[in-house]
Gaussian input, Z-matrix of N, CA and C with variables (Angstrom, degrees):
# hf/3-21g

backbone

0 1
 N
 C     1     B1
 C     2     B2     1     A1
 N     3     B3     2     A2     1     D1
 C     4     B4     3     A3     2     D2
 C     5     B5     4     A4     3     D3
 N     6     B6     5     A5     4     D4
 C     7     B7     6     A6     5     D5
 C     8     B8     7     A7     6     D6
 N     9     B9     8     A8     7     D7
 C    10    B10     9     A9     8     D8
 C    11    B11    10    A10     9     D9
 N    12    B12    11    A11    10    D10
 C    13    B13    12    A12    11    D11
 C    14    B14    13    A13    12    D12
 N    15    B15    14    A14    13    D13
 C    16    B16    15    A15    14    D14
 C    17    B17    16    A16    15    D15
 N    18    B18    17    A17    16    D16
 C    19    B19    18    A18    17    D17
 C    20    B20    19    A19    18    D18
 N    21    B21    20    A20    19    D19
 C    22    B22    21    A21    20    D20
 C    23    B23    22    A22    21    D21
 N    24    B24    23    A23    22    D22
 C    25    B25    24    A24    23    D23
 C    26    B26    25    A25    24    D24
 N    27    B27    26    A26    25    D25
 C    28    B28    27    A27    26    D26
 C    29    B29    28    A28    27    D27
 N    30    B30    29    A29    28    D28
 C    31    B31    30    A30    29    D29
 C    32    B32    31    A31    30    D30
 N    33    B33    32    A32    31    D31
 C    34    B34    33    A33    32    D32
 C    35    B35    34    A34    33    D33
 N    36    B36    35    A35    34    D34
 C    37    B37    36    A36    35    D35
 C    38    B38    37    A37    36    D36
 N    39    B39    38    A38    37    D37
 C    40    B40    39    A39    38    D38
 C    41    B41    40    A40    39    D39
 N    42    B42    41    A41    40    D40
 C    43    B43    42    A42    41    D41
 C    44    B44    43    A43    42    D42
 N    45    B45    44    A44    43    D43
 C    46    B46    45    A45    44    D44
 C    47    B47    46    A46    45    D45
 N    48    B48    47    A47    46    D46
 C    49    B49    48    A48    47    D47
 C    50    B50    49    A49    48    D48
 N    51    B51    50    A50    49    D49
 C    52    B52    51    A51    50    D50
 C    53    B53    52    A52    51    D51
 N    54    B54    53    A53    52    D52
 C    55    B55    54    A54    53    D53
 C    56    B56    55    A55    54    D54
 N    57    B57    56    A56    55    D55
 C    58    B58    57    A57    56    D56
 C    59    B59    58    A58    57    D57
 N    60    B60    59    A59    58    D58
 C    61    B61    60    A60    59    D59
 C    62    B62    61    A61    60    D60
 N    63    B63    62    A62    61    D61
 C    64    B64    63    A63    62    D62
 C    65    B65    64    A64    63    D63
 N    66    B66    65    A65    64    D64
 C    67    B67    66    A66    65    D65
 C    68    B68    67    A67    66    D66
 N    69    B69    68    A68    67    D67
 C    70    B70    69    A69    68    D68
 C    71    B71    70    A70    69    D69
 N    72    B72    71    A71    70    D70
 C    73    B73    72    A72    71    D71
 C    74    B74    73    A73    72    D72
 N    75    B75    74    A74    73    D73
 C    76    B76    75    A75    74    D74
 C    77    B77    76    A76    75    D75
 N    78    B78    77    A77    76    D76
 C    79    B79    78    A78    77    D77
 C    80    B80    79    A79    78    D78
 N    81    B81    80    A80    79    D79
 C    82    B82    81    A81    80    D80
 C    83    B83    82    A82    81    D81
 N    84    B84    83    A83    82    D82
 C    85    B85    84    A84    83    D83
 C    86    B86    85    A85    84    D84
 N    87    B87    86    A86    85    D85
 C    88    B88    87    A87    86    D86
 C    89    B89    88    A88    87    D87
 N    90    B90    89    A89    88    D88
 C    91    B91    90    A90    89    D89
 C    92    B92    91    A91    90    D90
 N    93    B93    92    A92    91    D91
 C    94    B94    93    A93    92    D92
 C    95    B95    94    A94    93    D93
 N    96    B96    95    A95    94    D94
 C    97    B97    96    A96    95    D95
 C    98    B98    97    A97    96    D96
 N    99    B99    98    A98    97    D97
 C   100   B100    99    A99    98    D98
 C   101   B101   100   A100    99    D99
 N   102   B102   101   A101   100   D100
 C   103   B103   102   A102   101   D101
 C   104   B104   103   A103   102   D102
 N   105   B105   104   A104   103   D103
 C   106   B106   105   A105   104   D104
 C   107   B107   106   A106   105   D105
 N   108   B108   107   A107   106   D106
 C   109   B109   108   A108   107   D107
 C   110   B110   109   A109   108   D108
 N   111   B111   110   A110   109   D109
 C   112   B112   111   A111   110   D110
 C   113   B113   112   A112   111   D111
 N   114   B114   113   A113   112   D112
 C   115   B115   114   A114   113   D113
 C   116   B116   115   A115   114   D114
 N   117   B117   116   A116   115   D115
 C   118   B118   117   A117   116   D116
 C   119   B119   118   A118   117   D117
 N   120   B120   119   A119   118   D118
 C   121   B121   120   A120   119   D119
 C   122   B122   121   A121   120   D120
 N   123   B123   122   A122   121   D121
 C   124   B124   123   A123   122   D122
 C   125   B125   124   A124   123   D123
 N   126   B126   125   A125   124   D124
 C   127   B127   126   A126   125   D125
 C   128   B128   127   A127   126   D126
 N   129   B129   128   A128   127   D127
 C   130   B130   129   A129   128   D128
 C   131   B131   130   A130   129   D129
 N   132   B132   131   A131   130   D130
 C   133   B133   132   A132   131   D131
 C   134   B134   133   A133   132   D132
 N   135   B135   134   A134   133   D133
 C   136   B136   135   A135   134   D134
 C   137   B137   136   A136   135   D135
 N   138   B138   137   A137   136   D136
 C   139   B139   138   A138   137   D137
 C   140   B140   139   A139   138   D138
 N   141   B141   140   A140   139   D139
 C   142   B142   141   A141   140   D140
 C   143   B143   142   A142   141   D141
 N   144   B144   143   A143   142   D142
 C   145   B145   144   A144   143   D143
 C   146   B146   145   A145   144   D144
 N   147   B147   146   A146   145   D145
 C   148   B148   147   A147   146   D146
 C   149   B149   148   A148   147   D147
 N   150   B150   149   A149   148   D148
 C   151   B151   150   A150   149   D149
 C   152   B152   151   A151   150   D150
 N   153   B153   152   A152   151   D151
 C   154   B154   153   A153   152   D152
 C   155   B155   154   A154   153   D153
 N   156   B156   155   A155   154   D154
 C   157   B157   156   A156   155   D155
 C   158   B158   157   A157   156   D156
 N   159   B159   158   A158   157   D157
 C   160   B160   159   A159   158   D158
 C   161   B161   160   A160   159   D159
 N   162   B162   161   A161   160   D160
 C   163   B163   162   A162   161   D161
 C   164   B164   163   A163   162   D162
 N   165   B165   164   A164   163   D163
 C   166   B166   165   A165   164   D164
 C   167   B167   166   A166   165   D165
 N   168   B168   167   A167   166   D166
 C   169   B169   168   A168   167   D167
 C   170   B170   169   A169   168   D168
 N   171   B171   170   A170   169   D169
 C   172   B172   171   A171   170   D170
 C   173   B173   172   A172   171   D171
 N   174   B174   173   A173   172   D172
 C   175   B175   174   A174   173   D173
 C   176   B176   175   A175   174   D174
 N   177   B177   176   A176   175   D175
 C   178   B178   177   A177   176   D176
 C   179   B179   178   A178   177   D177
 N   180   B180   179   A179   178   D178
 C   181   B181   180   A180   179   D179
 C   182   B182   181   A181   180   D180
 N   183   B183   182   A182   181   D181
 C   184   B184   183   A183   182   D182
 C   185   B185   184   A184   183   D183
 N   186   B186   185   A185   184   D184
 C   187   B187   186   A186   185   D185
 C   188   B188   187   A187   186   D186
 N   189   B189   188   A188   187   D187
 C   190   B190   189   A189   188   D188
 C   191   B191   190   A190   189   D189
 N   192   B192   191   A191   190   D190
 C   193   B193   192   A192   191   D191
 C   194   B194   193   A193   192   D192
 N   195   B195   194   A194   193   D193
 C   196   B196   195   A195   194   D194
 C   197   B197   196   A196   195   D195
 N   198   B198   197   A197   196   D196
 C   199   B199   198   A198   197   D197
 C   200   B200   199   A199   198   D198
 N   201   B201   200   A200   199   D199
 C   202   B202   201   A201   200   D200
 C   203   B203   202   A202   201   D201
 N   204   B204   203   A203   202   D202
 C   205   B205   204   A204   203   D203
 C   206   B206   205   A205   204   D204
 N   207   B207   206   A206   205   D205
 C   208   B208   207   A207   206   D206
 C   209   B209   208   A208   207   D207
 N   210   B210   209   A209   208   D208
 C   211   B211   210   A210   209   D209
 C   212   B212   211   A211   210   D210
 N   213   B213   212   A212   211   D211
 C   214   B214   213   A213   212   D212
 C   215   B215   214   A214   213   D213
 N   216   B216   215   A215   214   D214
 C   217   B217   216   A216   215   D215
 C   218   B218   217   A217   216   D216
 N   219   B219   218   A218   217   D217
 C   220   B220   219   A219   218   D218
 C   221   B221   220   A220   219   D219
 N   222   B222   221   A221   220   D220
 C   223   B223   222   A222   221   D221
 C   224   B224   223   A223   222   D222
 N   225   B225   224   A224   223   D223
 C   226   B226   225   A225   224   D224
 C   227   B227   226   A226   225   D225
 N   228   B228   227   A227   226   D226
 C   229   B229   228   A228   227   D227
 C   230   B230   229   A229   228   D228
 N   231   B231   230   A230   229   D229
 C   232   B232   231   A231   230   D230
 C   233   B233   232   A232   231   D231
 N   234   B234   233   A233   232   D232
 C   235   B235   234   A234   233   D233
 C   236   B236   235   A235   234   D234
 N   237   B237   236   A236   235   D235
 C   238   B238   237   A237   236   D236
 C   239   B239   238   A238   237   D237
 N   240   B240   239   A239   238   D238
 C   241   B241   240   A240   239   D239
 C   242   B242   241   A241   240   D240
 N   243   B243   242   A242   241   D241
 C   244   B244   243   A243   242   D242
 C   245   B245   244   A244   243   D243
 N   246   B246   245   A245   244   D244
 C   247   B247   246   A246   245   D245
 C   248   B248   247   A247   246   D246
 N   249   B249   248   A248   247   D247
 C   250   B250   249   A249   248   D248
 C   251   B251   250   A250   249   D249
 N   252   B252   251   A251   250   D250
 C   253   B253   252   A252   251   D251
 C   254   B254   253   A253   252   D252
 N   255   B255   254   A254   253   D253
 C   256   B256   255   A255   254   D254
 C   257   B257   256   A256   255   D255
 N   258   B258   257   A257   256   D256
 C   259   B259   258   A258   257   D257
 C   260   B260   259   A259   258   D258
 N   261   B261   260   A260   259   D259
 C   262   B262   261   A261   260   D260
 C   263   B263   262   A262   261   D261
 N   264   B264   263   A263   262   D262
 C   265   B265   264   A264   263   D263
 C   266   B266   265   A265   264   D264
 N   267   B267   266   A266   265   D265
 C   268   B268   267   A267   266   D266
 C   269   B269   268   A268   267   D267
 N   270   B270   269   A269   268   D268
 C   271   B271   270   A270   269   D269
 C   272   B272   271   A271   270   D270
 N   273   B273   272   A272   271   D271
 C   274   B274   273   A273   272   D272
 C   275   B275   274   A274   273   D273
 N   276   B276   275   A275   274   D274
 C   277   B277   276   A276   275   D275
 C   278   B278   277   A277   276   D276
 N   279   B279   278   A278   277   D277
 C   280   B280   279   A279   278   D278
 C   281   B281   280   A280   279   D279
 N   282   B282   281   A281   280   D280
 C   283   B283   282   A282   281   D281
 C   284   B284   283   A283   282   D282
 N   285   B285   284   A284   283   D283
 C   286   B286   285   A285   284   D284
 C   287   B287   286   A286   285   D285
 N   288   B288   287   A287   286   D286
 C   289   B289   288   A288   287   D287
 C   290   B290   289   A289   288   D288
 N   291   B291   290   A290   289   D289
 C   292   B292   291   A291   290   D290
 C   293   B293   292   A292   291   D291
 N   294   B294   293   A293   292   D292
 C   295   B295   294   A294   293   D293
 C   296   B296   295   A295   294   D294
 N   297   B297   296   A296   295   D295
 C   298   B298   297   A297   296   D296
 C   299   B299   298   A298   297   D297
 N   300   B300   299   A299   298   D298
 C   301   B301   300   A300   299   D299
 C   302   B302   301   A301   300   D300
 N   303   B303   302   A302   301   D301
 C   304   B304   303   A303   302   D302
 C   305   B305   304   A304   303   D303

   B1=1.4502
   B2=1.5260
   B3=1.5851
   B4=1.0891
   B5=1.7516
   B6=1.5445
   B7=1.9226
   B8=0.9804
   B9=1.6288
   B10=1.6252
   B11=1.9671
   B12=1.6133
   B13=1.3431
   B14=1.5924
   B15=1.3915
   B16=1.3891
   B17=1.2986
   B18=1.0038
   B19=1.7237
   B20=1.7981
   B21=1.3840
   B22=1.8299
   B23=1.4716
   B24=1.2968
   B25=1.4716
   B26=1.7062
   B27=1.5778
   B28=1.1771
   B29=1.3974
   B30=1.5611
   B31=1.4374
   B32=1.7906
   B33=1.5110
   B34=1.5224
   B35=1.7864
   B36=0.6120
   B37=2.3192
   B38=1.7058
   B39=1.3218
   B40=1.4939
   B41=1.7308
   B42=1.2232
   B43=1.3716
   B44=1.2426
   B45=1.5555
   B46=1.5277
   B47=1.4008
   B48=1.2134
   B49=1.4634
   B50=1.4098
   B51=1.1230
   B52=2.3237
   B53=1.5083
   B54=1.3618
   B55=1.7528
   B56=1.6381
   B57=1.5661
   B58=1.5259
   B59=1.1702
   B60=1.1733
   B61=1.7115
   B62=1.3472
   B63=1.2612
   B64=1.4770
   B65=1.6377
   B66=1.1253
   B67=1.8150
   B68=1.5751
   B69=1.6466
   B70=1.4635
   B71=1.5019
   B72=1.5573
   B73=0.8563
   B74=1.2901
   B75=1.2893
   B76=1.8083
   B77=2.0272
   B78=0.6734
   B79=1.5563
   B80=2.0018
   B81=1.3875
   B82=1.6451
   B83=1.3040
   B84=1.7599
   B85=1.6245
   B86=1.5904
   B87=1.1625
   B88=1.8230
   B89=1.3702
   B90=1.9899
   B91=1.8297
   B92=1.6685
   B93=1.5712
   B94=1.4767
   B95=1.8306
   B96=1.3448
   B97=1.3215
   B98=1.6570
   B99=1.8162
   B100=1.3832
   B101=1.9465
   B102=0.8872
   B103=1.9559
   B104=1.3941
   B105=1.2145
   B106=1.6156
   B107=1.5338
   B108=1.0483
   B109=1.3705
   B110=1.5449
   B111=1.5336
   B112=1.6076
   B113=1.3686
   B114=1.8363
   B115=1.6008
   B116=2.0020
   B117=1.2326
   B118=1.6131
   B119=1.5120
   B120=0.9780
   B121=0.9238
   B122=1.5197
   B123=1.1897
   B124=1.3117
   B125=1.6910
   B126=1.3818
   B127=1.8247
   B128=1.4704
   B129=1.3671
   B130=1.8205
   B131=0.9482
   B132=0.9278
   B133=1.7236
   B134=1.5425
   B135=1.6751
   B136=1.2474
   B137=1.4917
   B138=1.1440
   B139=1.9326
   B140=1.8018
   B141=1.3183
   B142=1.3486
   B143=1.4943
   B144=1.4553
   B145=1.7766
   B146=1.8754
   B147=1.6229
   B148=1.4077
   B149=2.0299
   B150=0.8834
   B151=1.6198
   B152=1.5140
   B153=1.1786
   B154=1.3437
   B155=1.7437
   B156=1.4163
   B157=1.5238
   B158=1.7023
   B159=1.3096
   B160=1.5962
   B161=1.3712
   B162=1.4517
   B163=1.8929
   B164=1.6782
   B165=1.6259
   B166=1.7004
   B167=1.9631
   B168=1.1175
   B169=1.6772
   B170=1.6244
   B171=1.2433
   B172=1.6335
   B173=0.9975
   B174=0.7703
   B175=1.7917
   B176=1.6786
   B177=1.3532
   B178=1.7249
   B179=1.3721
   B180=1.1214
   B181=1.1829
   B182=1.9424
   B183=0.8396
   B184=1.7539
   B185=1.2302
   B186=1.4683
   B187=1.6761
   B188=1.4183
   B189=1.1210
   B190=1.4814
   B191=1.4215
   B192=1.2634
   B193=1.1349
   B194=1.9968
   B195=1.1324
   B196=1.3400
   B197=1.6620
   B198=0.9029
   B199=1.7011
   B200=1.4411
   B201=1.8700
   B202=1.4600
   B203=1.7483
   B204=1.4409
   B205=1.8924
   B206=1.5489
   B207=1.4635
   B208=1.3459
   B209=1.8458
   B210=1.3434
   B211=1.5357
   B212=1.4206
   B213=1.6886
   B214=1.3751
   B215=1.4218
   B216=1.0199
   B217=1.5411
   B218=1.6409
   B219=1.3445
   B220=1.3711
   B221=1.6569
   B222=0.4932
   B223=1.8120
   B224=1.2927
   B225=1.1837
   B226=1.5794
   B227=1.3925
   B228=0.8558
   B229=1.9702
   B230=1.2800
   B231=1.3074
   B232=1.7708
   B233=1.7257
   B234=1.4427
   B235=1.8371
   B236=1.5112
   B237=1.4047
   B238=1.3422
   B239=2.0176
   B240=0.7536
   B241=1.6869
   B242=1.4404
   B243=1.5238
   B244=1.3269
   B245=1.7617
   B246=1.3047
   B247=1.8298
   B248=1.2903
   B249=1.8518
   B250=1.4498
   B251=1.9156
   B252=1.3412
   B253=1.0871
   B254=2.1031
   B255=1.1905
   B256=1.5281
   B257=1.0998
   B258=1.7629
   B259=1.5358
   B260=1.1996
   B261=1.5371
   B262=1.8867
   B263=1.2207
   B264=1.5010
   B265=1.3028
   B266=1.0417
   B267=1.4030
   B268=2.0452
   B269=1.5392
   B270=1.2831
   B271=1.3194
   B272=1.8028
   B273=1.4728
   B274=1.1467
   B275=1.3685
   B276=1.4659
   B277=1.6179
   B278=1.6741
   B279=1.4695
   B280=1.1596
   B281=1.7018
   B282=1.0237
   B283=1.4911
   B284=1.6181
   B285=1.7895
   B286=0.9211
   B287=1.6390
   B288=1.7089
   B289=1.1023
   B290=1.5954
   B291=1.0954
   B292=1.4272
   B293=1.3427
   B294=1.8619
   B295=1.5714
   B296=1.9974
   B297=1.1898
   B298=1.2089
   B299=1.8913
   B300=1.0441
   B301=1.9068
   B302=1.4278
   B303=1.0887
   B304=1.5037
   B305=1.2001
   A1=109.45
   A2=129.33
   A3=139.52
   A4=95.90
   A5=100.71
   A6=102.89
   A7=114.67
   A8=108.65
   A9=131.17
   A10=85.23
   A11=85.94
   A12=114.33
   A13=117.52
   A14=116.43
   A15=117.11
   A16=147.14
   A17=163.39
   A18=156.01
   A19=88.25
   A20=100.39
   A21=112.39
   A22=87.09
   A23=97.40
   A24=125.98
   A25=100.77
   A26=114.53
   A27=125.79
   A28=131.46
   A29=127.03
   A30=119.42
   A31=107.30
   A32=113.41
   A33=126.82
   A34=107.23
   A35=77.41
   A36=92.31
   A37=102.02
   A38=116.13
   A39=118.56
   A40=98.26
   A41=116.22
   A42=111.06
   A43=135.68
   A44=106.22
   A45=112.33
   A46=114.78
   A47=121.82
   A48=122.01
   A49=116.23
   A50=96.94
   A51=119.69
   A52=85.84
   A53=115.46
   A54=125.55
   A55=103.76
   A56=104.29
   A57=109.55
   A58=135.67
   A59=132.08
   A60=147.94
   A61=115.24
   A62=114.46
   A63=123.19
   A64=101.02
   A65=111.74
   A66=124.48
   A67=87.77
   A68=97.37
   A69=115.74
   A70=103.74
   A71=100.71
   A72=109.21
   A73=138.99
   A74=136.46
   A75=129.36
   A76=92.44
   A77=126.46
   A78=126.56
   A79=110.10
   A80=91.27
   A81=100.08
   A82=121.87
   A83=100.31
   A84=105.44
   A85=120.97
   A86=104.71
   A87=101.57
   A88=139.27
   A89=93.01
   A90=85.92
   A91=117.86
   A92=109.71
   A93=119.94
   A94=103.87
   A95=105.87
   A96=125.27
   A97=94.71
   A98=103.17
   A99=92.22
   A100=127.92
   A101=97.44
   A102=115.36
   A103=101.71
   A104=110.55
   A105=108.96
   A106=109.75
   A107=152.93
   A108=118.00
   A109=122.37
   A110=81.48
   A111=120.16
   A112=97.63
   A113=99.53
   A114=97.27
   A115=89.46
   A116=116.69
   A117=103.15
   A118=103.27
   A119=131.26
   A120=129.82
   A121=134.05
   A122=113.04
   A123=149.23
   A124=110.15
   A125=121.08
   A126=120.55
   A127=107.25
   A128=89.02
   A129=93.15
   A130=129.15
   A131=129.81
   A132=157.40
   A133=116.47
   A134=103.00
   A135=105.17
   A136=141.71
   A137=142.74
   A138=127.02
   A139=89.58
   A140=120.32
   A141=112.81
   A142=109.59
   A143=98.09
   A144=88.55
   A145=91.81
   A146=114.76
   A147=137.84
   A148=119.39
   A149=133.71
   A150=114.12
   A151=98.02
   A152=115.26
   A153=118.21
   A154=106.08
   A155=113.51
   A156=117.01
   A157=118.08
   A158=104.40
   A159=96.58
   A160=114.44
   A161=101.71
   A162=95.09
   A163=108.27
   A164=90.83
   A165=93.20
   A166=109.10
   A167=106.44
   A168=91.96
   A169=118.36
   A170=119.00
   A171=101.46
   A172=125.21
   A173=127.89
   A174=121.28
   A175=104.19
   A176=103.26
   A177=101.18
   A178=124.48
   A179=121.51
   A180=105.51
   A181=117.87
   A182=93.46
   A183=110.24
   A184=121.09
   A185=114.77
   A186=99.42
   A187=103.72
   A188=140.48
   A189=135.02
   A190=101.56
   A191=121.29
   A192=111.89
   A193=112.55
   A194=121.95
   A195=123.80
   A196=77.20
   A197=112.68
   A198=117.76
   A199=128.35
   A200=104.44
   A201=131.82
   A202=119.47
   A203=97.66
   A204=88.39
   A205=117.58
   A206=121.71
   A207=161.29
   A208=81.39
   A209=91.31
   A210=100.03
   A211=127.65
   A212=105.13
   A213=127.32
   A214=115.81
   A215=106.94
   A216=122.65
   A217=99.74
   A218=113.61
   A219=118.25
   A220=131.66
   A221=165.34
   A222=169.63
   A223=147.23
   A224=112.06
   A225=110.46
   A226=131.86
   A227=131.86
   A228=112.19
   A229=117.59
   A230=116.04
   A231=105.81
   A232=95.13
   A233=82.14
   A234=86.32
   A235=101.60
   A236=124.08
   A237=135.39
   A238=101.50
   A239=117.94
   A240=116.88
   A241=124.26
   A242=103.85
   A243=132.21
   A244=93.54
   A245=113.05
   A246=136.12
   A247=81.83
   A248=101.63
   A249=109.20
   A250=113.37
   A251=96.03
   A252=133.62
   A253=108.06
   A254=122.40
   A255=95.28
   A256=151.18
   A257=112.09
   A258=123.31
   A259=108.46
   A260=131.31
   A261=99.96
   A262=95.34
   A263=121.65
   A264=147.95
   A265=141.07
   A266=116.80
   A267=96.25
   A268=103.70
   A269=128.32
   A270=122.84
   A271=124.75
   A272=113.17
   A273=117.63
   A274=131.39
   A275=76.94
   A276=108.42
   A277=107.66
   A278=134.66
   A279=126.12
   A280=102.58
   A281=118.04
   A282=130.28
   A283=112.46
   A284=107.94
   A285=95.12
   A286=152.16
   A287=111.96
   A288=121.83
   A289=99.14
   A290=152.13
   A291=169.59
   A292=126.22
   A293=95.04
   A294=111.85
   A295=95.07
   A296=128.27
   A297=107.23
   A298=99.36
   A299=111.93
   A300=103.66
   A301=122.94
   A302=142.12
   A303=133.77
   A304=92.69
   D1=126.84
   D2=-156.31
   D3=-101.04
   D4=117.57
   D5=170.11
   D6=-79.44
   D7=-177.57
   D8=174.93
   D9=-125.93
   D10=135.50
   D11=164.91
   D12=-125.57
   D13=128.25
   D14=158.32
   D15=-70.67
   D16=134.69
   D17=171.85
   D18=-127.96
   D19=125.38
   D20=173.85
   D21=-160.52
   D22=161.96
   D23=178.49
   D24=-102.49
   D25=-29.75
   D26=-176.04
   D27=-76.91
   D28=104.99
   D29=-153.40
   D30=-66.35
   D31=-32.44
   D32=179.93
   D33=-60.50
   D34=-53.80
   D35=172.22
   D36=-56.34
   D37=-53.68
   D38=-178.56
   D39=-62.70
   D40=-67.55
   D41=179.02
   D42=-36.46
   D43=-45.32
   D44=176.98
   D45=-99.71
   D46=22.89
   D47=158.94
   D48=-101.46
   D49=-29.33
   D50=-179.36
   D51=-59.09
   D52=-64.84
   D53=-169.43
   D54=-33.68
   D55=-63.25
   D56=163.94
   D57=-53.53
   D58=-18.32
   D59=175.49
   D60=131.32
   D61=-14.55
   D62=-148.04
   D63=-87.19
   D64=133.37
   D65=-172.55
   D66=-113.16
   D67=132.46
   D68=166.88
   D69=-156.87
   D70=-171.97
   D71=167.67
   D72=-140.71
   D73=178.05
   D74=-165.23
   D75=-86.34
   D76=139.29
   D77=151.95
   D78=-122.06
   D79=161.84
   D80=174.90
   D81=-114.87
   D82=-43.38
   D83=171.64
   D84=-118.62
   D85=-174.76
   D86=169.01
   D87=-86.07
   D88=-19.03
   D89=161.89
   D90=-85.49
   D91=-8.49
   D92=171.52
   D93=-51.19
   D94=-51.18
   D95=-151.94
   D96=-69.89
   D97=-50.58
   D98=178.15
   D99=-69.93
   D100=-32.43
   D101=161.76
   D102=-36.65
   D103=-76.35
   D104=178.68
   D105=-66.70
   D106=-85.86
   D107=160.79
   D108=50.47
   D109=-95.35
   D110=-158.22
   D111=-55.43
   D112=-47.71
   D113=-155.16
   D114=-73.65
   D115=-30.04
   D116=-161.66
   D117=-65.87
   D118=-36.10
   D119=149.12
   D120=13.24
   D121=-81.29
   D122=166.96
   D123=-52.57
   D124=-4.01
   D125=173.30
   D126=-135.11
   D127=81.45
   D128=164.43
   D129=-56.44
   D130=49.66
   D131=164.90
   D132=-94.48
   D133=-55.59
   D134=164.90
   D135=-65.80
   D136=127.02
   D137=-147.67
   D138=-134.78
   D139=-5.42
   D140=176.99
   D141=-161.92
   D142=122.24
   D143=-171.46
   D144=-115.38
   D145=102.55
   D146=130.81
   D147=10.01
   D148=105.93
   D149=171.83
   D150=-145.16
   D151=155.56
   D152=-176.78
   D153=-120.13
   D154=147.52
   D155=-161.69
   D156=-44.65
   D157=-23.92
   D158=173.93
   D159=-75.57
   D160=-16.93
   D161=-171.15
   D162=-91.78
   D163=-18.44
   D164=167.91
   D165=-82.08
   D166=-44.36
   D167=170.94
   D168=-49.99
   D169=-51.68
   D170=154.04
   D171=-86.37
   D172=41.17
   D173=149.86
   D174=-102.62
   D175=-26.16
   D176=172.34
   D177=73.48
   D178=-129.25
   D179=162.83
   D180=-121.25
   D181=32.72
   D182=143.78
   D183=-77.12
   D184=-20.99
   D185=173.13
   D186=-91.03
   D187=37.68
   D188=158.47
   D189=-110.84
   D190=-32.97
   D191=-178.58
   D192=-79.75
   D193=1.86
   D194=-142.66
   D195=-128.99
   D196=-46.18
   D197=167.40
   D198=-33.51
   D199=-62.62
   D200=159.23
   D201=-46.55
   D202=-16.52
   D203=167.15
   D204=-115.29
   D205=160.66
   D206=-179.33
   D207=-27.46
   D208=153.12
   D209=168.07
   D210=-43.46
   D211=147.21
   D212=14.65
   D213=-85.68
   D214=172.88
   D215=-169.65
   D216=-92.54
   D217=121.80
   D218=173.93
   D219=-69.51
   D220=135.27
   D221=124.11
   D222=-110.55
   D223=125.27
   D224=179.39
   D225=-53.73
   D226=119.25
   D227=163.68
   D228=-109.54
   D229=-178.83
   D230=174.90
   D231=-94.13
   D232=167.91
   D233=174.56
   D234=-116.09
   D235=-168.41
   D236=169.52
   D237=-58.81
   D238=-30.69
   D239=-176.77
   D240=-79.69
   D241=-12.85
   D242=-165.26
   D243=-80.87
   D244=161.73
   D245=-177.75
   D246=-91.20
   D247=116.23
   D248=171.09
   D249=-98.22
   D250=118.30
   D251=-164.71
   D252=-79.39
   D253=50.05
   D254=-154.71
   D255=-44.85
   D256=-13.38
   D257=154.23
   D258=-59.41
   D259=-9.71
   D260=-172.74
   D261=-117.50
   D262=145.19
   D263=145.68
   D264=-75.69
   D265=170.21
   D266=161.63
   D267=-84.80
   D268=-45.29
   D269=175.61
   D270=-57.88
   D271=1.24
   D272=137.85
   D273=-40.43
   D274=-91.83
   D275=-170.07
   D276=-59.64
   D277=-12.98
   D278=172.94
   D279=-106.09
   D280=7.65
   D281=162.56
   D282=-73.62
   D283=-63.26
   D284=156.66
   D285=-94.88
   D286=17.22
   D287=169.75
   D288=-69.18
   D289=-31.46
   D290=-139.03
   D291=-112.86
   D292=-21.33
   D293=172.04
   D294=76.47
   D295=24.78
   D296=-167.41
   D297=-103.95
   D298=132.57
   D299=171.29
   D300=-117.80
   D301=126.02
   D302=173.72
   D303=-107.00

């Protein structure tokens, strides 16, 4: 069975994804962000690794390139800091990271 992993800078986003099942973690910088990465990498267990827009602003543009390889599958979500939008979800946006539509 393929997980969801988080990377946020945001402790409220970490919290309420744990609530949901979802194991992540806090990061501070962008080579932190890329380290873990690298290391998640390495547990094919994981099938979608979660990031929220600050962890994609540092990641820079390494996350296009980090994007272009084999699982996990990358995606943005909003975090608690994010313009809440009320049509969008996380089960949106990982709907359509996934290509899936109902």
């Amino acid at each position: 069975m393929m997980k969801f992993y988080l990377l946020t800078d945001d402790p409220d986003t970490l919290v309420g994804l744990r609530l949901a099942g979802i194991q992540g973690k806090l990061l501070q910088n962008g080579s932190d962000a890329l380290c873990e990465i690298e290391s998640l990498r390495s547990d094919s267990s994981i099938g979608m690794l979660l990031i929220t827009p600050n962890i994609s602003k540092m990641l820079g543009n390494s996350l296009t390139e980090l994007k272009k390889k084999n699982l996990p599958l990358i995606t943005e979500i909003p975090d608690s800091f994010s313009q809440n939008n009320s049509t969008d979800n996380v089960t949106d946006y990982i709907r359509n990271a996934v290509g899936i539509k109902f």
